[in-house]
VEXMIKE-122772 format. One record per residue: z, y, x of N, C-alpha, C in turn. Coordinates in Angstrom, 1 decimal. Layout:
BEGIN
<n_c3 = Z&n_c2 = Y&n_c1 = X&ca_c3 = Z&ca_c2 = Y&ca_c1 = X&c_c3 = Z&c_c2 = Y&c_c1 = X>
...
//
This chain:
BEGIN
<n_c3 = -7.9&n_c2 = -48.5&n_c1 = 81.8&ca_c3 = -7.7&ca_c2 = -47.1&ca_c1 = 82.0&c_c3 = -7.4&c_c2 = -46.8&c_c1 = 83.5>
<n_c3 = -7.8&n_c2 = -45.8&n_c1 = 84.2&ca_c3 = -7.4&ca_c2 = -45.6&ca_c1 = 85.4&c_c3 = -6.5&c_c2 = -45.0&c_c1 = 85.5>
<n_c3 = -5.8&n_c2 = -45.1&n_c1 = 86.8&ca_c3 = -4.4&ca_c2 = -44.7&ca_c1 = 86.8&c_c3 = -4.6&c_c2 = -42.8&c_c1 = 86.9>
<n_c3 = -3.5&n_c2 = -42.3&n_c1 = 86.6&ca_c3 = -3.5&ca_c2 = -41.1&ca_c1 = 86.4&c_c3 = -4.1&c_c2 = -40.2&c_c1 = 85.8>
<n_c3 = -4.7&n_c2 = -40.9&n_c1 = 84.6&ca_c3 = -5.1&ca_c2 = -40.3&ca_c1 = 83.3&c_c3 = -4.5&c_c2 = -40.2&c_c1 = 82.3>
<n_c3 = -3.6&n_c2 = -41.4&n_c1 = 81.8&ca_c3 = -2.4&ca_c2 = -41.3&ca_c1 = 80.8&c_c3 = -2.1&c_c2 = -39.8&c_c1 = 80.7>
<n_c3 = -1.0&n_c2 = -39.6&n_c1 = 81.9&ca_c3 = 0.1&ca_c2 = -38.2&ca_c1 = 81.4&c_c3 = -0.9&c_c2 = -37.0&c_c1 = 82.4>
<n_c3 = -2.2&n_c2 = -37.0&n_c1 = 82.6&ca_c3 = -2.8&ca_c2 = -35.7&ca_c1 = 83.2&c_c3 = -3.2&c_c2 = -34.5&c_c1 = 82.3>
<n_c3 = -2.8&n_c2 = -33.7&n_c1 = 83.0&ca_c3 = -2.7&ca_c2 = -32.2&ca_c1 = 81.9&c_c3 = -4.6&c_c2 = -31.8&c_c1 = 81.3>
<n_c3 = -4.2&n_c2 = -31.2&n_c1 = 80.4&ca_c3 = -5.7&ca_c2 = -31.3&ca_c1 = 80.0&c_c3 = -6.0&c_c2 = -29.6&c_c1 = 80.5>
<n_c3 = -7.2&n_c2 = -29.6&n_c1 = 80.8&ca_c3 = -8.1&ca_c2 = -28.6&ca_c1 = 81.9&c_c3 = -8.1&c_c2 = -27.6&c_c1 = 80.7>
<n_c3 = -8.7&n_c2 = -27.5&n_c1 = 79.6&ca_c3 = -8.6&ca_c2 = -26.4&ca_c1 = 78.8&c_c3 = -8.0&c_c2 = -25.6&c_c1 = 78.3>
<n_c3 = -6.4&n_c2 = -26.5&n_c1 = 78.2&ca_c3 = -5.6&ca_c2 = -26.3&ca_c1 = 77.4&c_c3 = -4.7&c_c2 = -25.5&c_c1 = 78.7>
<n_c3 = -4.8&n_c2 = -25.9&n_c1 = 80.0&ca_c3 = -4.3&ca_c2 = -25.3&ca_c1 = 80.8&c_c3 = -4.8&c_c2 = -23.7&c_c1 = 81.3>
<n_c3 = -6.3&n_c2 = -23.9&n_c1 = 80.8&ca_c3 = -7.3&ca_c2 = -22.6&ca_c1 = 81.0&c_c3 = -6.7&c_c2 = -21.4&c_c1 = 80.1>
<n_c3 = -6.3&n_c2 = -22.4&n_c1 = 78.8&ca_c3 = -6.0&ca_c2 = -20.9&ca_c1 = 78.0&c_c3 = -4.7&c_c2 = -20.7&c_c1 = 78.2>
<n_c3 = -3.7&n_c2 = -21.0&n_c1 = 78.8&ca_c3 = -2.7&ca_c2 = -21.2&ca_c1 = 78.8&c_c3 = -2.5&c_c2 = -20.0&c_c1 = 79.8>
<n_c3 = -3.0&n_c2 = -20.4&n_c1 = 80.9&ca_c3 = -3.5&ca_c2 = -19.3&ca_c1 = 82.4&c_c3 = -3.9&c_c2 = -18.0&c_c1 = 82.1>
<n_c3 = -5.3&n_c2 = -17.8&n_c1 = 80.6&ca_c3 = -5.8&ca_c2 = -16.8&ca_c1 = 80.1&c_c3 = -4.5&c_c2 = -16.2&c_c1 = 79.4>
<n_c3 = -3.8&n_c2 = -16.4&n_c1 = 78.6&ca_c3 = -2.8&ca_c2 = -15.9&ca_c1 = 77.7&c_c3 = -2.0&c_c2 = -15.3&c_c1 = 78.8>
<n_c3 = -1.9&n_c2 = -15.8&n_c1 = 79.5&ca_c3 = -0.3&ca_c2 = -15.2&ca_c1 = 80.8&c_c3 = -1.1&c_c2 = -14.1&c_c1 = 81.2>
<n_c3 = -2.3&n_c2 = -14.0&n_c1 = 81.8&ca_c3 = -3.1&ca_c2 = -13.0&ca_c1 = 82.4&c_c3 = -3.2&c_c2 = -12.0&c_c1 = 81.2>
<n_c3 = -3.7&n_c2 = -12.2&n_c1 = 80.0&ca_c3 = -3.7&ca_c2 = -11.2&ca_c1 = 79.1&c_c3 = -2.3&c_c2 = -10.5&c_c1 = 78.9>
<n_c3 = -1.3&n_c2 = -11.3&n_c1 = 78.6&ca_c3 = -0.3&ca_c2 = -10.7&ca_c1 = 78.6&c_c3 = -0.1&c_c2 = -9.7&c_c1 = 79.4>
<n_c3 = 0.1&n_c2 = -10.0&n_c1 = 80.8&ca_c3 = 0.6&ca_c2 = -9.0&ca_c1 = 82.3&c_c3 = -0.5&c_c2 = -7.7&c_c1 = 82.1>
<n_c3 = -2.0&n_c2 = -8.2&n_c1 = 82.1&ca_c3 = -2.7&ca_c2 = -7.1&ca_c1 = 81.8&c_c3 = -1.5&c_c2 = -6.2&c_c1 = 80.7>
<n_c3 = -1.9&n_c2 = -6.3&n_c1 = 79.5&ca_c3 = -1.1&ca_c2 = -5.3&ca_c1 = 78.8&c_c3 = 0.0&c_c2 = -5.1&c_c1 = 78.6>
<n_c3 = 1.0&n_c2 = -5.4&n_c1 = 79.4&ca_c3 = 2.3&ca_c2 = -4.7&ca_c1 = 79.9&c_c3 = 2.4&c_c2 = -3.6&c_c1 = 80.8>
<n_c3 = 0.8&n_c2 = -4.3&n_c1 = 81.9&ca_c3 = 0.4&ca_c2 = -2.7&ca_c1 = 83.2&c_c3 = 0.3&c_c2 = -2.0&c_c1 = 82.5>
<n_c3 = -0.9&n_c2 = -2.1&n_c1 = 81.2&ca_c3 = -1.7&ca_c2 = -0.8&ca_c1 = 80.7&c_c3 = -0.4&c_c2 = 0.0&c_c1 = 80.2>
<n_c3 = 0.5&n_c2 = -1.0&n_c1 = 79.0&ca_c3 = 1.3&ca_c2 = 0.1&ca_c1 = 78.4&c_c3 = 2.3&c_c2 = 0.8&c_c1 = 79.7>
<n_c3 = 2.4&n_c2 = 0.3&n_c1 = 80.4&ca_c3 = 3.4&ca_c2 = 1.1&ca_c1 = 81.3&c_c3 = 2.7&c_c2 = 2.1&c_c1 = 82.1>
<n_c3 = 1.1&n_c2 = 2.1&n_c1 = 82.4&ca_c3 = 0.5&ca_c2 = 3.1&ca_c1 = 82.5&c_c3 = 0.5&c_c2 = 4.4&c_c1 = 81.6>
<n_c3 = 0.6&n_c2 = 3.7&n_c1 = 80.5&ca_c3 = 0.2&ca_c2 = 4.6&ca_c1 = 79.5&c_c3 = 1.4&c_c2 = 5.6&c_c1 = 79.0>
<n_c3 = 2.6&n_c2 = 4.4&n_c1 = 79.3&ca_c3 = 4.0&ca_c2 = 5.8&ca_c1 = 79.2&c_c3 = 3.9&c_c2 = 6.7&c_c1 = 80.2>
<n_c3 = 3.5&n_c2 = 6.1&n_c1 = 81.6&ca_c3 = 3.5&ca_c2 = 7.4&ca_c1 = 82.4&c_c3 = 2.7&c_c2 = 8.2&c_c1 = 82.3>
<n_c3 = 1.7&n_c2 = 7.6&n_c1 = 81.7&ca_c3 = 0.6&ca_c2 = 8.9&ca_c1 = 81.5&c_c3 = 1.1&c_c2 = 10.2&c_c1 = 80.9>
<n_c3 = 1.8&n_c2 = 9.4&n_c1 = 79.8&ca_c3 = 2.2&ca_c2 = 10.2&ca_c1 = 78.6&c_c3 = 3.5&c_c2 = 11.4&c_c1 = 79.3>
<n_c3 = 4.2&n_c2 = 10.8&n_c1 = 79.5&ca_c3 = 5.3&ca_c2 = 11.5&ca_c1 = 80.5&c_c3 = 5.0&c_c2 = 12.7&c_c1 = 81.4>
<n_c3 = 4.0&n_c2 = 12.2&n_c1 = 81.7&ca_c3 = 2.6&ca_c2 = 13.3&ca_c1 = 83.0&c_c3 = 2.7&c_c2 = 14.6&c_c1 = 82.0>
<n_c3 = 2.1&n_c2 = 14.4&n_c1 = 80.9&ca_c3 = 1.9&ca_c2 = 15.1&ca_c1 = 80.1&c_c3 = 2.6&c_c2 = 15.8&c_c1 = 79.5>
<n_c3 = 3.7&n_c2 = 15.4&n_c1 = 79.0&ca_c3 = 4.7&ca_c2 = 16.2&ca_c1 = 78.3&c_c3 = 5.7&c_c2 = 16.9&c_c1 = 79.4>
<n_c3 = 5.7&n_c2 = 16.6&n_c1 = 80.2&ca_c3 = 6.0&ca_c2 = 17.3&ca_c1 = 81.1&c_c3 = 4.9&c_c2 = 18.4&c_c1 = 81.8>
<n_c3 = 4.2&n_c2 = 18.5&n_c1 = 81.6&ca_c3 = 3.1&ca_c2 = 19.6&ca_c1 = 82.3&c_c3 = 3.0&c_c2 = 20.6&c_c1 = 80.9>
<n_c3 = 2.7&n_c2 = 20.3&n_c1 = 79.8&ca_c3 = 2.5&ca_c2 = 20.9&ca_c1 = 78.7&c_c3 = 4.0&c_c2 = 20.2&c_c1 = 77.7>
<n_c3 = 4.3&n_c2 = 21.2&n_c1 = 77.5&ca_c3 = 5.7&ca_c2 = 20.5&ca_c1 = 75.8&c_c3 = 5.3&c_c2 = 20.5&c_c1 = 74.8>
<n_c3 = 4.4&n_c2 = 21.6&n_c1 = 74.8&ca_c3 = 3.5&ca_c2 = 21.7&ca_c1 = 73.4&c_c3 = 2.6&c_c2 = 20.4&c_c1 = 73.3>
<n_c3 = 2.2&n_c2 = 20.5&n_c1 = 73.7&ca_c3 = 1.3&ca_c2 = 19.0&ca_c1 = 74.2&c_c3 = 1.7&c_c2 = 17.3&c_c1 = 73.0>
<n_c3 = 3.4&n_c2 = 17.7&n_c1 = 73.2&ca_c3 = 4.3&ca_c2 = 16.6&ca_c1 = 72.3&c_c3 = 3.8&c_c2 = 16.1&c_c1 = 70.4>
<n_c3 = 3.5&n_c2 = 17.6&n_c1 = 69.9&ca_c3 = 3.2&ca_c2 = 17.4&ca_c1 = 68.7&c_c3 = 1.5&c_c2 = 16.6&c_c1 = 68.5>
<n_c3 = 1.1&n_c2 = 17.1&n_c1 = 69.7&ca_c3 = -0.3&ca_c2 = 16.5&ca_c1 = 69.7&c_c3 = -0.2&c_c2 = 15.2&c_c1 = 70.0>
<n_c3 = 0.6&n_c2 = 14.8&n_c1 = 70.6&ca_c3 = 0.6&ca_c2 = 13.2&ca_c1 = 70.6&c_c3 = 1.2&c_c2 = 12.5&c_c1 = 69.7>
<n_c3 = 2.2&n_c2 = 13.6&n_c1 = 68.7&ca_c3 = 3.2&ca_c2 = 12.8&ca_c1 = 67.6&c_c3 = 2.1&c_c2 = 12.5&c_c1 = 66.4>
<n_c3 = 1.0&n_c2 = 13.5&n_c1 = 66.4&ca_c3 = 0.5&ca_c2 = 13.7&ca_c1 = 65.3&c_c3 = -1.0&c_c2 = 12.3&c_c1 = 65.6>
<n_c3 = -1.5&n_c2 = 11.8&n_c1 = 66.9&ca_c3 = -2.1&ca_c2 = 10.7&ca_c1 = 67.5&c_c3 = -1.6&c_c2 = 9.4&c_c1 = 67.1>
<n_c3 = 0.1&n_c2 = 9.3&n_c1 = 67.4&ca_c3 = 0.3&ca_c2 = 8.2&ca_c1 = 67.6&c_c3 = 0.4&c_c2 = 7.6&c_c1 = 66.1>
<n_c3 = 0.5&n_c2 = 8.9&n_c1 = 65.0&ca_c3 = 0.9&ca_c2 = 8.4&ca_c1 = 63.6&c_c3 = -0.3&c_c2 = 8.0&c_c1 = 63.0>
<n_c3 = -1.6&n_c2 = 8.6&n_c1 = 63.6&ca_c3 = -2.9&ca_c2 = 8.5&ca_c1 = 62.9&c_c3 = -3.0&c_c2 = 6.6&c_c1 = 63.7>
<n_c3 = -2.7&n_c2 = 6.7&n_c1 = 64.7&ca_c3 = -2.9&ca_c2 = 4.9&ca_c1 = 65.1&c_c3 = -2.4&c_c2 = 3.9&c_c1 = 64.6>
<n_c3 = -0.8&n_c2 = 4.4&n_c1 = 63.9&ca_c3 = 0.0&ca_c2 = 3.2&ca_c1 = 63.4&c_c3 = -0.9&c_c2 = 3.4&c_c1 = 61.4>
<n_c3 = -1.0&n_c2 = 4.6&n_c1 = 61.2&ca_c3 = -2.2&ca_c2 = 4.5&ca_c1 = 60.2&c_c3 = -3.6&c_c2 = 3.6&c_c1 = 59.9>
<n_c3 = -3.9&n_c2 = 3.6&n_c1 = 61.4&ca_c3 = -5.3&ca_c2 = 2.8&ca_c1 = 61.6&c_c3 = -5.0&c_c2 = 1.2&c_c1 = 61.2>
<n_c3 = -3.9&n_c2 = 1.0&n_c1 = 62.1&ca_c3 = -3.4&ca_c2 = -0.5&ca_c1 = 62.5&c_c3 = -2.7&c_c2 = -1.0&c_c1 = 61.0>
<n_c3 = -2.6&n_c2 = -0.2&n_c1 = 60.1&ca_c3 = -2.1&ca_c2 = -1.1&ca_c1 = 58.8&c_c3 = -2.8&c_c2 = -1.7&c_c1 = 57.9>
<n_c3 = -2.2&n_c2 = -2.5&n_c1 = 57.5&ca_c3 = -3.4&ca_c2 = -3.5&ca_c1 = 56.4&c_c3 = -4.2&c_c2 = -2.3&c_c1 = 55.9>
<n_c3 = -5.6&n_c2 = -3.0&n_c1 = 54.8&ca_c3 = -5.8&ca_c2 = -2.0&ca_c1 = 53.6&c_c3 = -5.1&c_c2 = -1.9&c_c1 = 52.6>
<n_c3 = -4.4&n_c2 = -2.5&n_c1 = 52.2&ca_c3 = -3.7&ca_c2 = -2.2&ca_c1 = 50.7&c_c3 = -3.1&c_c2 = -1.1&c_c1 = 51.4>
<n_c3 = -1.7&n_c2 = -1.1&n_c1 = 52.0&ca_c3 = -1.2&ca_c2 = 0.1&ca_c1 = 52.6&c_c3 = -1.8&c_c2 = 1.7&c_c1 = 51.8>
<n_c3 = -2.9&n_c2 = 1.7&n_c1 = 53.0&ca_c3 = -3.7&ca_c2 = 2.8&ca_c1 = 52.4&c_c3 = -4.0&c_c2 = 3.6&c_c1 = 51.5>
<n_c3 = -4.3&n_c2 = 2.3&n_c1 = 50.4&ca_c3 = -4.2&ca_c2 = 2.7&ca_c1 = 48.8&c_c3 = -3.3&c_c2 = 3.5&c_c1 = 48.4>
<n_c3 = -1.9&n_c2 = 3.0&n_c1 = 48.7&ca_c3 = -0.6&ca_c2 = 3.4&ca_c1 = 48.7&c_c3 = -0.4&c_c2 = 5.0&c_c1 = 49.2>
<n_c3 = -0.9&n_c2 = 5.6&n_c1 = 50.0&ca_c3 = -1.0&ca_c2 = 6.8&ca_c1 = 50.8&c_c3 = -1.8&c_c2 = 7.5&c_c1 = 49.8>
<n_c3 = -2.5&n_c2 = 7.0&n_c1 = 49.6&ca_c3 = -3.8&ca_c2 = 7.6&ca_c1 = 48.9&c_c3 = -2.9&c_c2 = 8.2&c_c1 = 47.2>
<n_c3 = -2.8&n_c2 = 6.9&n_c1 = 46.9&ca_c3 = -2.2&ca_c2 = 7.1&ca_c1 = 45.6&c_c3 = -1.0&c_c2 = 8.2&c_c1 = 45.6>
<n_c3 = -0.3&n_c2 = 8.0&n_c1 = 46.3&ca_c3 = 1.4&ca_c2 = 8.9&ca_c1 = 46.5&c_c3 = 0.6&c_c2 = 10.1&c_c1 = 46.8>
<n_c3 = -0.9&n_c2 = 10.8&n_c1 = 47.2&ca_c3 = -0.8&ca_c2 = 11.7&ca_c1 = 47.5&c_c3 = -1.3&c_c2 = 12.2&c_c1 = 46.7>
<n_c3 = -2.3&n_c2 = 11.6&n_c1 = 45.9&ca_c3 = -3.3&ca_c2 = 12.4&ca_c1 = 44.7&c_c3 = -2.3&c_c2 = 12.4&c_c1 = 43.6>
<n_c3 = -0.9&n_c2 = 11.8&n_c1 = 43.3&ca_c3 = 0.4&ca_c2 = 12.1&ca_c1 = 42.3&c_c3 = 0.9&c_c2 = 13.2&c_c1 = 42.6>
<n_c3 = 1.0&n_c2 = 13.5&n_c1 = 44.2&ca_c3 = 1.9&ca_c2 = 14.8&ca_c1 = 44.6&c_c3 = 0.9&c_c2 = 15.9&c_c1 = 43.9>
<n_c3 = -0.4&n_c2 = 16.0&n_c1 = 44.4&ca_c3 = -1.7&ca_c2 = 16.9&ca_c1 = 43.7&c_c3 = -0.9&c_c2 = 17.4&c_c1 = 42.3>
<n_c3 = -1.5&n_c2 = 16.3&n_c1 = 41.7&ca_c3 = -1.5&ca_c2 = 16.3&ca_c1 = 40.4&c_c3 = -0.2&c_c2 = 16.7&c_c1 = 39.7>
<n_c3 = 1.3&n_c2 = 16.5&n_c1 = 40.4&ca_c3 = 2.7&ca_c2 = 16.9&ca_c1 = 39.9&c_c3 = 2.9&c_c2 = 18.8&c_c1 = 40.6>
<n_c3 = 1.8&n_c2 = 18.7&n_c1 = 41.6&ca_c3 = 2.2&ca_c2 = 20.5&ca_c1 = 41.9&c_c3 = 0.9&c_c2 = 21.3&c_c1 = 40.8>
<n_c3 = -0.2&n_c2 = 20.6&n_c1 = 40.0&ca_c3 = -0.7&ca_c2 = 21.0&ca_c1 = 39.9&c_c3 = -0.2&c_c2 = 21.5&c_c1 = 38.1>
<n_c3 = 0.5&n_c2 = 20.3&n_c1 = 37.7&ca_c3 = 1.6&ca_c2 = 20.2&ca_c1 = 36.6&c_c3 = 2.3&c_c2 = 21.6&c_c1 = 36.4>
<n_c3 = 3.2&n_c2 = 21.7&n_c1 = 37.7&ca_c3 = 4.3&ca_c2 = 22.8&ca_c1 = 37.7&c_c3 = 3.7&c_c2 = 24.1&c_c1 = 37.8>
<n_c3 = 2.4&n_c2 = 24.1&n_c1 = 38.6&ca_c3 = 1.7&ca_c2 = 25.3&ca_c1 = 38.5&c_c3 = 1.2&c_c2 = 25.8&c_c1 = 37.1>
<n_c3 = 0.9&n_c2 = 24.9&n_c1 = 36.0&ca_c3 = 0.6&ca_c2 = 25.1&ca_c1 = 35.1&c_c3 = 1.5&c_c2 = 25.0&c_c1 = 34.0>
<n_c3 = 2.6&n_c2 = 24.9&n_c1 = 34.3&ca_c3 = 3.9&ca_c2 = 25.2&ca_c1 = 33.6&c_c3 = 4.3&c_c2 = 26.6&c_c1 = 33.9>
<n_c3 = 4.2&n_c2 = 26.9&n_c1 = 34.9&ca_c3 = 4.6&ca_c2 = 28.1&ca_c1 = 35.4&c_c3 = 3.3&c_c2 = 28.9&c_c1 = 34.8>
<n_c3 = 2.5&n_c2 = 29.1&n_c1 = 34.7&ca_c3 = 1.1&ca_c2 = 29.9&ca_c1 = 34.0&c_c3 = 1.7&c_c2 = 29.9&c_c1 = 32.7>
<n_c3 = 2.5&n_c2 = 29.3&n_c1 = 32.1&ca_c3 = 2.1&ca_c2 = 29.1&ca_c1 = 30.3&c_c3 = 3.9&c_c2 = 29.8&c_c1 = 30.6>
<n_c3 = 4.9&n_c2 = 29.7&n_c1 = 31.2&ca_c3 = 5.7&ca_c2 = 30.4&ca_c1 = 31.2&c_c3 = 5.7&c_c2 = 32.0&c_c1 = 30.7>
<n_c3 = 4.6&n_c2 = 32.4&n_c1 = 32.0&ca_c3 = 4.2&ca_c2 = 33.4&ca_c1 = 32.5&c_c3 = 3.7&c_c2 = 34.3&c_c1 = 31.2>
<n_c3 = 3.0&n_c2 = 33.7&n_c1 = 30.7&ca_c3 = 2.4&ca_c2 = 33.8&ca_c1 = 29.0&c_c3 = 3.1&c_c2 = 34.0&c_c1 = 28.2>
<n_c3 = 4.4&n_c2 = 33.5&n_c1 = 28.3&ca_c3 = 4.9&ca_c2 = 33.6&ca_c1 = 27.1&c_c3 = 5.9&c_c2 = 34.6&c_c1 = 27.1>
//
């Protein structure tokens, strides 16, 4: 074996290593871009704030598993169906 092969660092493994650090730094600029952006903003317009509260909820929406979802779905088509209950308690009330 030739000398200085044993303990030499392996080229790929240092490639991704170099890629991951660079990815990283990348997206710490963007997000720190992105707060200032944001700040730009809510500071020029205040109203502006609900439009981004109401963005950032639809994103954390996007980013969840699919079962999640289901879950949303279901809790909502119950709420439906428990106002559509009391409306119709309230009609037979009304009747009587």
């Amino acid at each position: 074996m030739p000398p200085g092969t044993v303990n030499k660092p392996k080229s790929r493994a240092l490639k991704v290593r170099r890629e991951k650090i660079r990815t990283k730094k990348k997206l710490s600029a963007a997000s720190e871009k992105h707060k200032t952006q944001l700040a730009l903003l809510k500071s020029r317009n205040p109203k502006r704030e609900r439009k981004l509260a109401k963005r950032k909820a639809a994103l954390e929406r996007a980013e969840r598993p699919e079962g999640d979802v289901m879950k949303d779905v279901v809790a909502a088509s119950s709420k439906k169906k428990a106002s559509k209950k009391a409306v119709a308690d309230g009609a037979d009330e009304m009747e009587e």
